[in-house]
Legacy VTK file of the C-alpha trace (Angstrom):
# vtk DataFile Version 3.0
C-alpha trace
ASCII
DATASET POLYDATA
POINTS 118 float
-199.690 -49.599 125.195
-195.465 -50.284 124.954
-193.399 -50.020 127.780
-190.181 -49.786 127.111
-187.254 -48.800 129.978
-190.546 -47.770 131.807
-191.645 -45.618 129.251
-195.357 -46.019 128.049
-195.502 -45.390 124.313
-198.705 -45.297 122.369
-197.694 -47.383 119.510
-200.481 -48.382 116.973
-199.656 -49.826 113.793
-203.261 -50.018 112.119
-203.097 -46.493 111.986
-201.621 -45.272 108.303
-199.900 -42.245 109.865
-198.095 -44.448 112.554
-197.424 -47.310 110.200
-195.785 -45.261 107.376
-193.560 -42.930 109.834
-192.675 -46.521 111.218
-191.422 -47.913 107.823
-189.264 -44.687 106.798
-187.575 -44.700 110.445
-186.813 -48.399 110.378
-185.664 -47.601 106.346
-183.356 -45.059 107.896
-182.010 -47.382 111.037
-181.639 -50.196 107.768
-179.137 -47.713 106.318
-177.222 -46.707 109.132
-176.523 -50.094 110.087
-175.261 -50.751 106.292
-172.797 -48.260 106.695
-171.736 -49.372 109.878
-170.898 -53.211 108.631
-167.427 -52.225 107.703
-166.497 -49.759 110.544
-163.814 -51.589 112.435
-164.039 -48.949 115.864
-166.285 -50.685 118.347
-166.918 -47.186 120.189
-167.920 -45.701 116.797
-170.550 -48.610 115.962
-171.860 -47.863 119.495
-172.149 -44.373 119.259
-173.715 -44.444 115.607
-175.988 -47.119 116.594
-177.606 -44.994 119.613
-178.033 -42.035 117.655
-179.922 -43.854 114.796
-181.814 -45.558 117.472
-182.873 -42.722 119.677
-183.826 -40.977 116.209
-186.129 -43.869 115.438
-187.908 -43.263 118.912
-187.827 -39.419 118.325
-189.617 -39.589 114.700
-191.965 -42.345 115.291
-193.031 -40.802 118.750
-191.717 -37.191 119.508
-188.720 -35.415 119.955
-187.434 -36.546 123.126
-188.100 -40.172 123.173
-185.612 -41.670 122.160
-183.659 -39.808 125.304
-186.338 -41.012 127.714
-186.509 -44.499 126.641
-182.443 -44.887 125.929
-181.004 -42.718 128.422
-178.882 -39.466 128.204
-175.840 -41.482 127.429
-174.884 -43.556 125.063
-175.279 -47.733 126.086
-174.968 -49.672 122.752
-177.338 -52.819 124.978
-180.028 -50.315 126.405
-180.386 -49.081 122.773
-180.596 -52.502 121.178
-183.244 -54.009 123.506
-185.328 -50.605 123.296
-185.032 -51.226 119.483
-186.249 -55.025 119.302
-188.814 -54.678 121.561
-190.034 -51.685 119.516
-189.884 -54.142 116.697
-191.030 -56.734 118.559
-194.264 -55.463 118.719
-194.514 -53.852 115.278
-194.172 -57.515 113.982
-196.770 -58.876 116.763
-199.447 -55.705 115.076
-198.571 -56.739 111.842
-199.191 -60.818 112.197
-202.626 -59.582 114.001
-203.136 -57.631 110.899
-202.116 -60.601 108.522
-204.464 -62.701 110.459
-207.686 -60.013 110.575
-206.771 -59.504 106.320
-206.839 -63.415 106.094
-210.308 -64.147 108.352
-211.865 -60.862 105.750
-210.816 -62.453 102.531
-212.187 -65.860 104.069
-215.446 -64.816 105.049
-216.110 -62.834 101.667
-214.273 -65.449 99.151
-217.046 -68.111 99.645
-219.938 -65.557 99.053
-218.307 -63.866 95.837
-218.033 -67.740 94.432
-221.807 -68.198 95.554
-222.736 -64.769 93.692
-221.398 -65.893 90.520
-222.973 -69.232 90.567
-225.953 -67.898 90.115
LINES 1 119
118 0 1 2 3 4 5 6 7 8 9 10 11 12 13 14 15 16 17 18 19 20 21 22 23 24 25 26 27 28 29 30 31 32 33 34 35 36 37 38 39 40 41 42 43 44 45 46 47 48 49 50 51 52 53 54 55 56 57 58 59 60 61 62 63 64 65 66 67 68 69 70 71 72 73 74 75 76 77 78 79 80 81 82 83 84 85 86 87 88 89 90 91 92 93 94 95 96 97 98 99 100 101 102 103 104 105 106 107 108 109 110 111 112 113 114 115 116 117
């Protein structure tokens, strides 16, 4: 379970559904942020930078997240640390996965190499 802002999420990325709705929203949040390298209006960065945030939240969970973990308004460092711990722990599931793929191809490498020695 994620808390973020004192929301519990249920945020899993071993499962395919979760993990590929995961990689389009953070593709999306990639692209906003692109565009938003050469905007020179602070207020416009912050409000463009919610949005895409509080989108992520609402695709990857359900409509309404991103509101309930970010907050009616718009606060450019509630929206950021909402954001990187979301990441946070999408990079903590994915070095657990790394680490279970590793420990598999391990255990099974030695006994293919046995196999064929006979």
């Amino acid at each position: 379970m994620l808390n973020i802002n004192g929301v519990d999420l249920e945020f899993d990325m071993f499962d395919t559904e979760t993990a590929k709705v995961y990689e389009s929203a953070i593709a999306e949040m990639n692209g906003v942020v692109e565009e938003l390298r050469e905007e020179s209006s602070m207020s416009v960065v912050f409000e463009k930078s919610c949005a895409a945030t509080k989108k992520v939240f609402d695709v990857i969970f359900d409509a309404g997240t991103g509101i309930e973990v970010c907050g009616e308004r718009d606060n450019f460092k509630t929206c950021q640390e909402a954001f990187c711990l979301l990441v946070d722990e999408a990079i903590k599931q994915r070095a657990e996965l790394d680490e279970m793929q590793k420990a598999v191809a391990t255990k099974y490498q030695g006994n293919r190499a046995q196999r064929r020695a006979k």
